[in-house]
C-alpha positions in Angstrom: 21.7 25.5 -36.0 23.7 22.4 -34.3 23.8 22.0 -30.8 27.1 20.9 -30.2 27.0 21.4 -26.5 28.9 18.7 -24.3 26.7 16.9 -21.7 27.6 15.6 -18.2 26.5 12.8 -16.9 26.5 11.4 -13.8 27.3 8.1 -13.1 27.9 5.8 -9.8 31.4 3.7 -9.5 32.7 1.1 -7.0 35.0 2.6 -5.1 37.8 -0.2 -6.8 36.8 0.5 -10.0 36.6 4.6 -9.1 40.3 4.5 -7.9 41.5 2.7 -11.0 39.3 5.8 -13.4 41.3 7.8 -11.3 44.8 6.6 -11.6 44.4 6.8 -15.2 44.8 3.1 -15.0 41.1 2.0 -16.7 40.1 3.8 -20.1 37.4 1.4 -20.9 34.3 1.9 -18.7 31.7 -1.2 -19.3 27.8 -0.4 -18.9 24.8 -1.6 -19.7 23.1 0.1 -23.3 20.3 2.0 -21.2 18.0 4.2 -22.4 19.8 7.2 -20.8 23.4 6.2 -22.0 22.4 5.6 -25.7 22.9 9.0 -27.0 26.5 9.0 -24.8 28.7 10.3 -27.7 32.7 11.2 -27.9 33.0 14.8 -26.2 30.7 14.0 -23.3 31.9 14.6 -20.1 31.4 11.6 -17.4 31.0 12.7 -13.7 32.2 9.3 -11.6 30.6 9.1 -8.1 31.4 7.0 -5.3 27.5 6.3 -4.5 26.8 8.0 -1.0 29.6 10.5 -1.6 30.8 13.5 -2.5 33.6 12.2 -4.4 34.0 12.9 -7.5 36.1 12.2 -10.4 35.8 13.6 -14.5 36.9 12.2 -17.3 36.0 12.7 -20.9 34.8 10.4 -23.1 36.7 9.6 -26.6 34.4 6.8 -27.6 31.6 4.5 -26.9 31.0 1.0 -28.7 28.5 -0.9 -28.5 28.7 -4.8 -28.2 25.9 -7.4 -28.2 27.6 -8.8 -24.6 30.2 -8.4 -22.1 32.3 -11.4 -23.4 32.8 -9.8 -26.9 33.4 -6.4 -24.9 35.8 -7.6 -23.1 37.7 -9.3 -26.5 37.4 -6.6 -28.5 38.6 -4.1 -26.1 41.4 -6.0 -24.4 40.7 -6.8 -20.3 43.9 -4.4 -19.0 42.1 -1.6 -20.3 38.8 -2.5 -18.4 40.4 -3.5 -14.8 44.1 -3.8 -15.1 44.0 -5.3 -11.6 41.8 -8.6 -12.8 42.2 -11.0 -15.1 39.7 -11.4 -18.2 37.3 -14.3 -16.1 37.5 -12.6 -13.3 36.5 -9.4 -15.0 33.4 -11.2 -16.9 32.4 -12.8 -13.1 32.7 -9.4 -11.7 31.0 -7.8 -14.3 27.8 -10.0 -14.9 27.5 -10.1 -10.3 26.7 -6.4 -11.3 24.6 -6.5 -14.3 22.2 -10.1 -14.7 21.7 -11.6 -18.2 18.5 -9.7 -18.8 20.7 -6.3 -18.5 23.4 -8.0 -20.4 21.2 -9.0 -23.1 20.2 -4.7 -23.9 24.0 -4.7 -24.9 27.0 -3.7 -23.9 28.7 -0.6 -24.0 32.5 0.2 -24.0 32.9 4.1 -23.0 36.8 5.3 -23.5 37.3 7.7 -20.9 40.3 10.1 -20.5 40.7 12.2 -17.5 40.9 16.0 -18.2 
């Protein structure tokens, strides 16, 4: 027998980025390939954070894709659906001030995320 049972995870969000998940406005959450996030699979749920608080925000994931950085990420996914709000260089500046080369360089995930 199959376990087939949706996880949650829980993950931490700026509070920009966490507004935009939960507008509906960004359906392409970027992260790091971690150990923890590598079985992430279409189905999952995704609990967004806003770290130190209570707030809270689901969505459910349709996808994930790996990429070998955030450059081909961000070109194979199309910036507006990362941060409609930014342009694609200032997305890639934003994004590696988060996450240094030697994160970058684990891979690149794109999660699509839908809110329930």
């Amino acid at each position: 027998m199959t376990d087939t049972t949706a996880r949650v995870r829980e993950l931490n969000l700026y509070r920009q980025y966490f507004d935009l998940v939960a507008a509906g406005t960004k359906t392409i959450e970027v992260r790091v390939k971690y150990p923890h996030l590598a079985d992430l699979a279409a189905g999952d749920t995704i609990r967004f954070r806003i770290k130190g608080s209570d707030e809270t925000c689901e969505v459910r994931v349709i996808r994930v894709t790996e990429y070998a950085g955030f450059e081909a990420l961000l070109d194979g996914e199309g910036p507006a659906d990362v941060n409609p709000t930014a342009t694609r260089d200032e997305q890639l500046a934003n994004i590696r001030a988060i996450y240094p080369p030697e994160k970058e360089a684990l891979g690149a995930l794109a999660i699509e995320i839908a809110l329930f």
